[in-house]
C-alpha angles and dihedrals in degrees: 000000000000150000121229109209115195112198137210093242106343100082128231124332137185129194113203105219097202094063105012096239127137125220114197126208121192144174102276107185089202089053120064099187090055114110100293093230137020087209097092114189100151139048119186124163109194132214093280098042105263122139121224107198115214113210143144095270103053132292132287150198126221124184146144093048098274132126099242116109119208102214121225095185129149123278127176101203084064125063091188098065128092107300090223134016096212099091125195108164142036136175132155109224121214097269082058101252121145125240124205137191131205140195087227110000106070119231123319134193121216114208099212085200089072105358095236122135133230118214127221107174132158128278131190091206099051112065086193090054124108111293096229135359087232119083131175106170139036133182148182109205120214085266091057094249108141124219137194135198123212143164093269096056136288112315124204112210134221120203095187094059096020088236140131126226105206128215103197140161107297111181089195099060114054081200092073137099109285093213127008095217099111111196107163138011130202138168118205132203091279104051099260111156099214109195108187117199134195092248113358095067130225111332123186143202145200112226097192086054081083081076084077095066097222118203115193133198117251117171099176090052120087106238098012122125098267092210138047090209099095109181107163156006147217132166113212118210094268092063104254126141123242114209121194115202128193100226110007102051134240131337135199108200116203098217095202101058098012101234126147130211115196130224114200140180107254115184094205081057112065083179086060127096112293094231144355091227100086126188123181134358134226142175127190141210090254085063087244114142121232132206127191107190133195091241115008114063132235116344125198110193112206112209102203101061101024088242140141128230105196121202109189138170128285117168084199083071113073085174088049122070136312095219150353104242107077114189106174140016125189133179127225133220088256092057095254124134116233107195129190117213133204104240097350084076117219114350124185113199133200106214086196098053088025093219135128131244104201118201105190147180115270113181083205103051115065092194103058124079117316092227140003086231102084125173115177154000144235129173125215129228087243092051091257109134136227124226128183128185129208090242105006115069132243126311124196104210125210104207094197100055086025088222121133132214116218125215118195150189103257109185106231103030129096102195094058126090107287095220132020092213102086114193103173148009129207125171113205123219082267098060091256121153122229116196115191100195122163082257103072136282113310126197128200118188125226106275091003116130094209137060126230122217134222120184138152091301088064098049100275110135096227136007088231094084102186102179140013132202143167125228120205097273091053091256106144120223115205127189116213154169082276112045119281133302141201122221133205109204089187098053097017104226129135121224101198124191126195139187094297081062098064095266107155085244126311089282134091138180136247113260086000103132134082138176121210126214090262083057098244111155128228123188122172135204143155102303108045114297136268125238131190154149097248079210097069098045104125126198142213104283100175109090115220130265112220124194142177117278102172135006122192135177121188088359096300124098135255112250122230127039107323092223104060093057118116104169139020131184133218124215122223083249096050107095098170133046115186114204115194120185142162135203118235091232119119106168093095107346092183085070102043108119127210130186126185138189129194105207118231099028104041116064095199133010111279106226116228128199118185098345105101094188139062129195134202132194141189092010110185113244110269137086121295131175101226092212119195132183133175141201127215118228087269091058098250108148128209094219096182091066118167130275136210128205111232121191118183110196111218114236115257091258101050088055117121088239088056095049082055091059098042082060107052081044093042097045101071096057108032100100096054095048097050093083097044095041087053104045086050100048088054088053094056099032083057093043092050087040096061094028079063102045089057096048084046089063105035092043087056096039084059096039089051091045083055097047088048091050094050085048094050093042097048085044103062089034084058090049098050088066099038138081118227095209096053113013090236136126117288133217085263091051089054088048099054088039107044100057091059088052097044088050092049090047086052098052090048100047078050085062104031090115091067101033106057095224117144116227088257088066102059100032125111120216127204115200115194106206117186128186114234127231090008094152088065114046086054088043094055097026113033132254087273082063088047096052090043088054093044085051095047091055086044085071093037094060088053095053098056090035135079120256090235086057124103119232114185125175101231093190147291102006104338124108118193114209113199113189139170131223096024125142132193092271098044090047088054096052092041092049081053107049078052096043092046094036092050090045090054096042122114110212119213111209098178131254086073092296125134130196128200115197133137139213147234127233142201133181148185136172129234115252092036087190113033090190080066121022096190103054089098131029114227078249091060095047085052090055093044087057086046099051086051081054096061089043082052091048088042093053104058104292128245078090149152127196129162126187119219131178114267137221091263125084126231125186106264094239114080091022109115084047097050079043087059103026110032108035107135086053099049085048095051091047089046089243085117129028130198135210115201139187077215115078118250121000101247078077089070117105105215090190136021125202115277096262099031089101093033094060114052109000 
């Protein structure tokens, strides 16, 4: 029955709430038992109601009642007291030890069995140490995990091992702390961990999101996952999880200790893995490990010499494989692989004889693959196979007459597949089949003939489905575009889950998903990947509570607190009454779900989703319960709700007295009015009639001319940027683009001292890529093979880029590629993957002809000297990449070369035109330095013969 008050240098006080009356402790020199500082920076009332006062001369411990103070203050002779005096913290966990924070000394237990403290302070030298010796929050969560809040970001503890675990600002994950100032910490009904921060803001987290086992690149730290482009999976028989990456190789994860060990291409090793860029994992019965890669074939790891076996493409070997990309690998019940390519079409694969088996496309033959570009594999209870492609359709293969059966998208019809891009398979314990398309999950019945759809408009997050998997209740868990859901064939309702919920982000991977034989799921994306036992997932249990956050009536609120309002009235004048209202879940407050019901006007509860208001108008006058509910994101409802009395008052005129009136009034003249009053009425019914008819259609005809004039408009706009060949960006695209971008880079390398963002980070790249031999191509083939052939590059270009990368066609045959965060080793890797994609490509330039050729590149980034950003313009950069395209086309072709700055400096005037002009000089002198696909740079060409681009392109 009473408040304790600390002050900043007034001492303690305490208002007793019973008589009003205030009672003052301060800090008295000739009583040592007086507050031991007037300075007052923590309150904690303990389990038996004692209260420990935090201030900047120790801490102390008042109960009984009584005015006498016991002092925990430093002393250096004992290493058992308090490590600082300055307290900022204190909480009482549930064995009943006491915490306490310091401005210096770390954090300190006091055992309240010998009163004696335990010291947990920073140290340089111990990562697991505590992150900061000051420390201003502490908590102990619903599930006993303490947690403590310092100047260097938010610490877990862990009593077994003594260690922290720190959350701090990372600027390369948007899901971090924004500051790592912690200043407060909360936990609210639903579990909701709440962080608050001097100038980040609140923060909060799910706890139950650690269900998700969430593992996150980190490429600066030993034995982390190096990527956060997780593409496949595999479990040896020890238990250790394989771990496929799109662009940093392969990983083997000790589960136990959670330790990685890399595998990566290196060119010196022909035993090493063939390439960093994996794409599918398998292991067989025979306990071998099998890697499919993007780019290097087939790989076979030997464990017991830590070796790799390489099986690549050569089109001389009609017994070897049929490409290089390999997406998917399966193994049959005779211990053969099955592998789908991407280009070359099925392949089966004896690991004894070592020799393929290549299942292809053949326009003339119906019953062969519907398409060379294959993407995954299913096998079926009777040993057919399922292949899907990644545009067309699906195939059933039958392996002992080797004929395939297609299935297609047909428009129009609902039982055929809803999308011909197929990403995943999946057969269920029934023989069912489960198509993930990127048009959405497709399900096929033992024996049917046709194939249902779900998409979003059944619940699914996103129409893109990656993986899917079955739990041990058949429940199917799908990874999207979108999070993951999990699907209920029986009831047919999704559960999705998002990134609120742990995911590694909303984005998952292609062929990224396994199930081992504990059931355990994995699913990967583009941030790490998730893992989890679909079993233990535990849900919100605590239903909401909702309350009242507004109440209006005639447009004007309510006074007093909306939710402690139990009845409103209506005047006869008031036509329209506004309700606001919120849910107390935190947890994901986008999913959270409300329904309401006036009674006495609404028949059934009227379900809400996002919209957190309702509004009535023109009530009639009587008495109506306004009733609301609401459901958490894990669809618990609070079925109880809350209700509101609402009373509307007749007007004067619309009493029962006043109709009484209007009777006696009305009954005498009736009659004689009948006539007139209908006649009348018809007069007017047929004048509004025809009044709204016209205002009808010429209020369309306007709307439509409107209409007409934004599509018109957007239209042109649209076809100004855009090239008509390609569909791509155009030079005026870059030009309206770039600036904003140039500006932006500006403003962040100004602030890079506040902001820790390496140059890399900030920088723009522009990639010159020119097709060789264009001329003639066009000049043998005819300008519709060249377009094929410039279309066809255009998706190349996509598929080795990023999707936050800008690809602009700059004319002819030239692309442009602008890119951010890219640094010279990055450029290089990327000008290859283009150089070496567009080498091995097979252009198909219709009426059954193909065309090989290859290209030249050249790049540059913006600014060229980051000491002086406008030393060059982002032109002039353009026209430096350029320029190392036309070195690459003078040295042979089927080239890359990139220009850097050097170590030695130029005056800044004259520059861009020694750069174009004078490279073989500035190189020479180390002003400018190359990068080339060709080795050594005494193998560049500076200048080519006059007609040597005219000719040929």
């Amino acid at each position: 029955n009473a408040v304790w008050v600390g002050t900043r240098d007034g001492g303690l006080l305490r208002l007793d709430l019973a008589t009003g009356s205030w009672t003052s402790f301060a800090h008295d020199p000739a009583d040592p038992a007086s507050l031991v500082d007037n300075r007052i920076s923590a309150l904690y009332v303990d389990g038996k109601a004692r209260l420990w006062v935090g201030t900047e001369g120790g801490l102390d411990l008042l109960e009984g009642g009584g005015r006498r103070f016991t002092h925990f203050v430093t002393n250096p002779a004992d290493a058992s007291s308090i490590s600082d005096g300055k307290i900022r913290a204190i909480l009482q966990d549930d064995t009943g030890a006491l915490w306490v924070g310091t401005s210096n000394g770390g954090l300190n237990r006091l055992d309240p069995a010998t009163g004696r403290f335990d010291h947990f302070r920073h140290d340089e030298k111990v990562r697991t140490s505590l992150a900061h010796d000051h420390v201003k929050a502490i908590l102990q969560d619903a599930d006993g995990r303490l947690w403590v809040g310092t100047n260097d970001g938010l610490d877990l503890f862990d009593p077994s091992r003594r260690s922290f675990t720190h959350y701090r600002q990372d600027p390369k994950n948007p899901f971090s702390l924004a500051d790592e100032h912690v200043l407060s910490l909360a936990q609210d009904r639903g579990g909701v961990l709440w962080v608050g921060t001097r100038l980040g803001g609140a923060h909060k987290w799910n706890p139950l999101s650690w269900q998700f086992g969430h593992v996150a690149p980190d490429a600066d730290e030993p034995g982390s996952l190096g990527s956060g482009h997780v593409t496949s999976f595999s479990e040896d028989r020890a238990g250790r999880l394989w771990i496929g990456t799109y662009d940093a190789g392969l990983y083997v994860m000790e589960r136990a200790r959670g330790e990685m060990t890399s595998y990566r291409h290196d060119e010196k090793n022909p035993h090493s893995l063939g390439s960093d860029q994996v794409m599918s994992l398998r292991q067989d019965h025979r306990g071998d490990l099998w890697i499919g890669t993007l780019d290097a074939g087939l790989n076979r790891f030997i464990a017991r010499t830590g070796q790799f076996k390489q099986y690549r493409s050569d089109p001389q070997r009609p017994d070897g494989l049929s490409s290089n990309g390999v997406t998917a690998i399966l193994e049959d019940r005779d211990g053969r692989l099955w592998l789908t390519t991407y280009g070359g079409g099925l392949n089966r694969f004896d690991p004894e004889t070592e020799r393929f088996t290549q299942f292809r496309y053949d326009p003339n033959n119906a019953s062969s693959l519907s398409g060379d570009r294959a993407s995954s594999l299913a096998e079926s209870p009777d040993g057919r196979l399922w292949v899907g492609t990644m545009e067309k359709g699906l195939n059933l293969l039958d392996p002992r007459t080797g004929r395939f059966q297609r299935f297609v998208h047909r428009p129009g019809d609902p039982g055929s597949l809803s999308s011909d891009a197929i990403h995943t398979l999946f057969v269920d314990a029934a023989g069912g089949l489960w198509v993930g398309t990127h048009g959405g999950l497709n399900h096929r019945a033992p024996g049917a003939s046709t194939f249902e759809t779900f998409t979003t408009r059944n619940g699914l997050p996103s129409d893109v489905v990656y993986g899917i998997r079955s739990d041990g209740h058949g429940r199917l868990w799908l990874s999207t575009n979108s999070g993951l859901s999990c699907f209920d064939p029986r009831t047919g309702q999704f559960t999705n889950y998002g990134v609120s919920d742990g995911l590694q982000a909303s984005e998952f991977n292609f062929g990224a998903w396994y199930q081992s034989p504990s059931g355990e799921l994995f699913f990967g994306g583009i941030y790490g990947f998730n893992a989890f036992m679909p079993d233990r997932l535990r849900r919100v249990s605590q239903p909401p509570a909702v309350v009242l956050t507004s109440v209006s009536v005639g447009h004007r609120p309510l006074s007093g607190p909306p939710d402690q309002i139990e009845r409103i009235s209506l005047g006869f004048r008031d036509k329209v009454m506004n309700v606001e209202f919120a849910a107390l879940d935190y947890t994901a407050p986008e999913r959270n779900h409300f329904s309401y019901k006036l009674e006495g006007f609404d028949p059934e509860w009227v379900p809400l989703a996002q919209r957190r208001s309702v509004t009535y108008t023109n009530l009639n006058a009587g008495h109506y319960t306004f009733r609301l509910r609401a459901a958490n994101s894990d669809g618990r409802w609070n079925d109880e709700g809350l209700s509101m009395g609402v009373d509307v008052a007749a007007a004067p005129w619309a009493t029962r007295w006043a109709f009484g009136a209007y009777t006696l009034l009305l009954a005498g003249g009736i009659m004689g009015m009948v006539r007139i009053q209908q006649r009348k009425l018809d007069r007017e019914v047929e004048y509004a009639r025809v009044l709204e008819s016209r205002v009808q259609e010429r209020t369309r005809e306007l709307s439509e001319r409107q209409h007409q004039l934004e599509r018109a408009n957007q239209e042109l706009a649209q076809a100004s940027i855009t090239d008509s060949l390609t569909g791509l960006a155009n030079r005026r695209f870059l030009t309206e683009y770039i600036e904003k971008e140039v500006a932006l880079l500006h403003r962040r390398y100004h602030r890079a001292s506040e902001v820790p963002l390496t140059p890399e980070m900030l920088d723009l790249a522009f990639v010159m890529i020119d097709v060789d031999h264009f001329k003639t191509i066009n000049d043998s083939a005819g300008h519709a093979a060249g377009d094929a052939v410039l279309r066809q590059l255009k998706d190349l270009l996509k598929s080795v880029s990023r999707s936050s990368d800008i690809i602009v066609r700059w004319g002819g045959d030239e692309f442009l590629l602008v890119g951010r965060d890219q640094n010279g080793e990055r450029l290089a890797e990327l000008a290859e993957r283009i150089r070496s994609r567009v080498a091995q490509h097979v252009f198909d330039i219709g009426e059954g002809r193909v065309v090989r050729t290859s290209c030249s590149i050249g790049f540059a980034t913006y600014p060229f000297f980051r000491e002086q950003l406008d030393a060059l313009s982002w032109e002039q950069v353009v026209s430096v990449a350029d320029r190392a395209l036309y070195v690459a086309k003078a040295s042979g072709r089927n080239n890359w070369v990139g220009f850097h700055p050097g170590i030695t400096a130029l005056p800044i005037q004259g520059l861009f035109g020694a750069i174009c002009h004078g490279t073989q000089q500035l190189v020479a002198q180390g002003t400018l330095r190359v990068s080339s696909s060709l080795t050594g740079i005494r193998n560049l060409v500076w200048e080519a013969p006059a007609e040597g681009k005219a000719a040929n392109g």
